[in-house]
N, C-alpha and C positions, 0 to 999 in steps of 0.2 A: 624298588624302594616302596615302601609303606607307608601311605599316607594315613593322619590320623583323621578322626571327625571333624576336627576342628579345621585343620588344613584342608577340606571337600570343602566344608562347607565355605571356603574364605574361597577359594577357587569358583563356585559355583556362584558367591557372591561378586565377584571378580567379571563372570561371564555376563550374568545377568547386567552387569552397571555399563561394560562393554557394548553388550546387544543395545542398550537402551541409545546409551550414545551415539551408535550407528544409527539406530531410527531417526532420531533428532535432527541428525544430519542431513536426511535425507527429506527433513520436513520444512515447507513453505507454510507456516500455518495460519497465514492471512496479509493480508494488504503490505506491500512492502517489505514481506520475509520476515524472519526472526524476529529480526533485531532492526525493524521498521527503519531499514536506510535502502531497499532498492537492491543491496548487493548478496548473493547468494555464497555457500560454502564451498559448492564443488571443486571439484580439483581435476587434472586428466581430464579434461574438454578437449575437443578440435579446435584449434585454432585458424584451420582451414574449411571452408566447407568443398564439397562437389559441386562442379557446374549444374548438378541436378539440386543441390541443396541437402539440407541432412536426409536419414532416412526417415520417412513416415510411418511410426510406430500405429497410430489409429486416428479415427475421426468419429466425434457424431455431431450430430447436425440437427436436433432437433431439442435442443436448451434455452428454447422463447427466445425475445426480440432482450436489449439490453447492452450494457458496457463492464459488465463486473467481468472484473479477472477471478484469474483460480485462486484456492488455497492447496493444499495439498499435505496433509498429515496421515500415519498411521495406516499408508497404503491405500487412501483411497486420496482422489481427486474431486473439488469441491467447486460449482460455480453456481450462476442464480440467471435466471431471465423471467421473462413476463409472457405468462401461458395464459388464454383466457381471461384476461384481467386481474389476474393473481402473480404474485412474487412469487416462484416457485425455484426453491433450493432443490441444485442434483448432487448426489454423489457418484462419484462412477470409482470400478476399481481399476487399478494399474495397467488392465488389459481395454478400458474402456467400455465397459460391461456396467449397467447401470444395475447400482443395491438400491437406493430409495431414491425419492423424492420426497415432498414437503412446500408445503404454502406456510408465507410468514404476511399473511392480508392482501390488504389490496394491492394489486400493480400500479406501475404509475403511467396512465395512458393517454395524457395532456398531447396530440396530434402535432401541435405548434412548439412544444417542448421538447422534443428529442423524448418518446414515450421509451420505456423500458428500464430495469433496473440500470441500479448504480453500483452502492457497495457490494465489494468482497468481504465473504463469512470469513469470522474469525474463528479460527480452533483452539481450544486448551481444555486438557485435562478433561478430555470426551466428552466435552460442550459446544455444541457450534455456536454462533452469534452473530443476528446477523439486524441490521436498520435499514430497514425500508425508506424509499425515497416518499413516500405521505408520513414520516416518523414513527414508526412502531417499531420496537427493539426486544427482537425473539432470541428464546435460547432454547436449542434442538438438542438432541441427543446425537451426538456424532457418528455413531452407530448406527441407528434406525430411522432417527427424524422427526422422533416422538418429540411435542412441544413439549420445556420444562416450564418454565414462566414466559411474560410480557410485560412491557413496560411504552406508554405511548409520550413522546417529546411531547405533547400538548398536555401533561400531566403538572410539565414545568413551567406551562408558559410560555414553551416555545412555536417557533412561527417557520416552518420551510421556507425557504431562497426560494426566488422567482423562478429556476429551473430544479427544482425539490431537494433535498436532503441526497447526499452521495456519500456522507462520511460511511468511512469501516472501523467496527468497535474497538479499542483499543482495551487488552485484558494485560491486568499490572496485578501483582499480586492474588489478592483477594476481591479486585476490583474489577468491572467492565464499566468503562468508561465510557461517554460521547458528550456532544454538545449541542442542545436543544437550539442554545442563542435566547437573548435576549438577559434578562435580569439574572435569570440561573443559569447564564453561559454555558456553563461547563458541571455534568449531574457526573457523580458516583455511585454505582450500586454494587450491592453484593451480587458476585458473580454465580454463586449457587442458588440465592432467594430469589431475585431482583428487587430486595430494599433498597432505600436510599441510604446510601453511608455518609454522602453531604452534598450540598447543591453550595458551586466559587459564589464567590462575595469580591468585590469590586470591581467588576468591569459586567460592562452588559452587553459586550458587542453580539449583533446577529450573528447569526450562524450561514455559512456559505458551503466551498463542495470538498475544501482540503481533510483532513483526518489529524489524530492525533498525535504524537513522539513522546515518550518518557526520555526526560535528558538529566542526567546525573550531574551535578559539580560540584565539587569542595565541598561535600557531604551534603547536600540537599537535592533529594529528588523532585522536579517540576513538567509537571504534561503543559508541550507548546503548542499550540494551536494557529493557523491562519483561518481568520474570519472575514465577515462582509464590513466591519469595522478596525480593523488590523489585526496583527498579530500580539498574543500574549501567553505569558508562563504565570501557571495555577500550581498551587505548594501538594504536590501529593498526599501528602497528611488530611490538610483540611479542607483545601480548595479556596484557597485566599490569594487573590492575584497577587503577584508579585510584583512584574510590569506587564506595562502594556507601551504599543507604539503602534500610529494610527496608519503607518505606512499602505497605501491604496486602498484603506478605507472607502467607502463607495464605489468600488468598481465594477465593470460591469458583470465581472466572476471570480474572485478569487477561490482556481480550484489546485493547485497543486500544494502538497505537505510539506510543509519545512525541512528540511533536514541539517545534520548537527555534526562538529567533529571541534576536540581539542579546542573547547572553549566558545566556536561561532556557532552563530546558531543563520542558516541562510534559507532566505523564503523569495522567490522568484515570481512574478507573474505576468499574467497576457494582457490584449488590451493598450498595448503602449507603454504600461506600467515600469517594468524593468525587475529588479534587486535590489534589496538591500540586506546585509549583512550584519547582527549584533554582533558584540564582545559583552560574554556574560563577566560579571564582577561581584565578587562578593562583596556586600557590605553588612553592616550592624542590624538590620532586619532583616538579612536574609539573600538575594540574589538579585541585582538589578543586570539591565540586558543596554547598553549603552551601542551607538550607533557605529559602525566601523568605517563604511561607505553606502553607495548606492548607485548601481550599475543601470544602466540601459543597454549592456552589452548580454543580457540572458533575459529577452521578451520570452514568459513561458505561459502557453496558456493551458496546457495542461498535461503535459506527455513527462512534466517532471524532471528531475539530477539526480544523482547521485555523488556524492563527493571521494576518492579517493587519494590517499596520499597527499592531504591537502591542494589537492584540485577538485573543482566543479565542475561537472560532464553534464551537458542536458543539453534540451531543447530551446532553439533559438530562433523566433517567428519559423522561418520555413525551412533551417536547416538544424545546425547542431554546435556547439561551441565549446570551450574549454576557458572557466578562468582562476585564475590563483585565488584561493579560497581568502587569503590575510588581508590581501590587498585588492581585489576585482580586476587586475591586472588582465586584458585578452590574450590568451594563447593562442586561441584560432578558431576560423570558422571553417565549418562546411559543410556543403550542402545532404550528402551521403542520401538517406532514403526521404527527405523531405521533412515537414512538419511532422511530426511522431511523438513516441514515446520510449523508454528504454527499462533498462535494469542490468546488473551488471556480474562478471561470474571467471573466475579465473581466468585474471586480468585479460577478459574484452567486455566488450560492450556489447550487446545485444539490443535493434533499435527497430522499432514495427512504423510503420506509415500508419496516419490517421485514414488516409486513404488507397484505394486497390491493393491493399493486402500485402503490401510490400514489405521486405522484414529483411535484416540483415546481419551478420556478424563486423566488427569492426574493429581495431585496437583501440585499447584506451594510455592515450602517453598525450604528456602535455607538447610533445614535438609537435602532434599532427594527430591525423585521424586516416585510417587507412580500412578501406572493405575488403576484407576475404573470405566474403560468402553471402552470397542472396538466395532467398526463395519466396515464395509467391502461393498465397492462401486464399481461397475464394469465400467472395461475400458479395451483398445485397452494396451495388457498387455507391448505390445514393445514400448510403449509409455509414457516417464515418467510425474507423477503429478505434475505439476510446480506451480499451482495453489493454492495461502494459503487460510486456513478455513478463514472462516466469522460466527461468530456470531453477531445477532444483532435482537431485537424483539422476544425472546423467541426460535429463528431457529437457526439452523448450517447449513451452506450453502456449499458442497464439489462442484467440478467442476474437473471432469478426460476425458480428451479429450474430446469427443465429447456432452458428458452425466452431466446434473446438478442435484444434490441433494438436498432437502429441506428435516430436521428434526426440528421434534418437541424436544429442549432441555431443555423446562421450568420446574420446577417442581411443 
């Protein structure tokens, strides 16, 4: 049969949008994945592991002191430590084989502070992005590492948390987002310049260690934020808080990021603190966030949830819990790898130990919680894993101080 020009070229156009989507698929491109909830695309994972644990695809072990997790876009893999006193971004390619590196200023090296980085680079549109824990907000060349611009939080006003700046940038459009704290909470900048596209107006809460979520509803877009002052939602347009709600307001950290489904918007933290849950509502100016409950049953102080099928999966002081996202209802506790952190990927759960390295596969069902697979990653033991799993492309990607892991999880 005979294809015309036109039918090639709709074919080839066909292939190409195909290939692209594949890629996509196979990309973690910063803090919290895609679609900044924690949960990954894959699909065909084991849901068993070996009594040895997955296979060990590679290791290196020399990516500075720190807690940043990976990103992983366009076949390379992306993390940052503290070399020398410098934040130094690596990339490595999918064999582990390191293409660049890259200093984005100073490290953060406070002895009393837990010294080493914090945020995960974000990737888009062959730009990394990345905020240092003393506040300065670089944007690399995703490729090479070459600086494109800079931009410093004290530009705004703003002031580092007692334990420094951890946010990961949030890239919305046209926009890279963060939040300095303080009067300019919450800055926008052009994500190719680094102009300012606007600095929020009504709320001034500090800034602490959680990051940002773009949350959609009933046609308004609003970036949520948990601060050292509560949590609140800024209008993506122009950055005009919407609300705000003072919920553990001075605590001793508020580090974990909100997360959002079918209307709630739910932010957990440590410290004794507990949960609280909104119900967003539209009204005549725009989106108020009205109170639902407030749990003591999800102490998280930073290993984070993720919400699926209208349930909450996270961390809960030392073990792990489960509660109905509507109502804060407990489904269950239990203990599985201790205090940790997780992420989630064709339905299980993937959950790392803050401490000895411990990591484990698990179901995720509001029945219970069941382990079918451990392994065990070495690290600097007085050093806690702050770093959550990644899955994404078939891998599970661990990171404990100084040391990164690549497993084979596919099945």
């Amino acid at each position: 049969m005979r294809m015309t020009r036109l039918g090639a070229l709709a074919v080839l156009s066909m292939g190409i949008l195909c290939s692209a989507a594949a890629a996509a698929g196979n990309d973690w491109p910063g803090w919290l994945g895609a679609n900044h909830d924690g949960k990954s695309p894959d699909k065909g994972l084991l849901k068993e592991w070996p009594a040895s644990g997955p296979k060990l695809l590679w290791k290196v072990s020399d990516i500075g002191r720190g807690y940043s997790g990976v990103a992983v876009a366009d076949d390379l893999v992306y993390v940052t430590g503290d070399v020398d006193g410098k934040l130094t971004i690596f990339a490595y390619d999918m064999n582990g084989q390191l293409k660049w590196k890259a200093e984005n200023g100073a490290g953060y090296t406070v002895q009393s502070n837990f010294p080493g980085s914090r945020s995960t680079p974000t990737i888009d549109d062959g730009l990394l992005y990345l905020f240092s824990a003393v506040g300065r907000l670089g944007c690399f060349d995703a490729k090479t590492g070459q600086e494109k611009w800079f931009r410093e939080a004290k530009e705004f006003g703003g002031k580092a948390p007692n334990w420094a700046y951890a946010e990961s940038v949030l890239i919305y459009k046209d926009m890279a987002v963060f939040t300095p704290g303080g009067k300019n909470c919450m800055v926008a900048l052009n994500k190719k310049t680094g102009e300012t596209v606007w600095q929020s107006t009504g709320c001034s809460f500090p800034a602490h260690y959680g990051s940002i979520i773009p949350v959609e509803f009933e046609g308004v877009t609003m970036f949520v934020v948990g601060t050292g002052g509560g949590i609140a939602g800024f209008d993506a347009k122009t950055g005009k808080c919407l609300w705000q709600n003072t919920f553990s307001a001075n605590n001793v950290a508020n580090c974990p990021t909100p997360a959002y489904e079918n209307g709630y918007i739910f932010w957990a933290n440590g410290y004794g603190k507990g949960a609280i849950c909104l119900k967003l509502k539209k009204t005549a100016d725009g989106v108020a966030a009205e109170e639902a409950y407030k749990s003591r049953d999800m102490v998280c102080h930073h290993g984070g949830y993720i919400i699926e099928n209208g349930y909450v999966y996270g961390n809960h002081n030392a073990g792990w819990t489960c509660l109905e996202l509507a109502t804060g209802k407990k489904m269950w506790f239990e203990r599985g790898v201790g205090k940790g952190s997780l992420c989630y990927a064709d339905g299980m759960l993937y959950l790392f130990s803050e401490q000895g390295g411990n990591a484990a596969l698990a179901t995720c069902s509001p029945q219970g919680m069941q382990i079918t697979g451990k392994v065990k990653v070495e690290g600097d033991p007085r050093i806690n894993s702050w770093a959550h799993p990644v899955v994404i492309g078939g891998r599970l990607y661990l990171r404990y101080d100084n040391n990164l892991y690549c497993f084979d999880v596919k099945g």
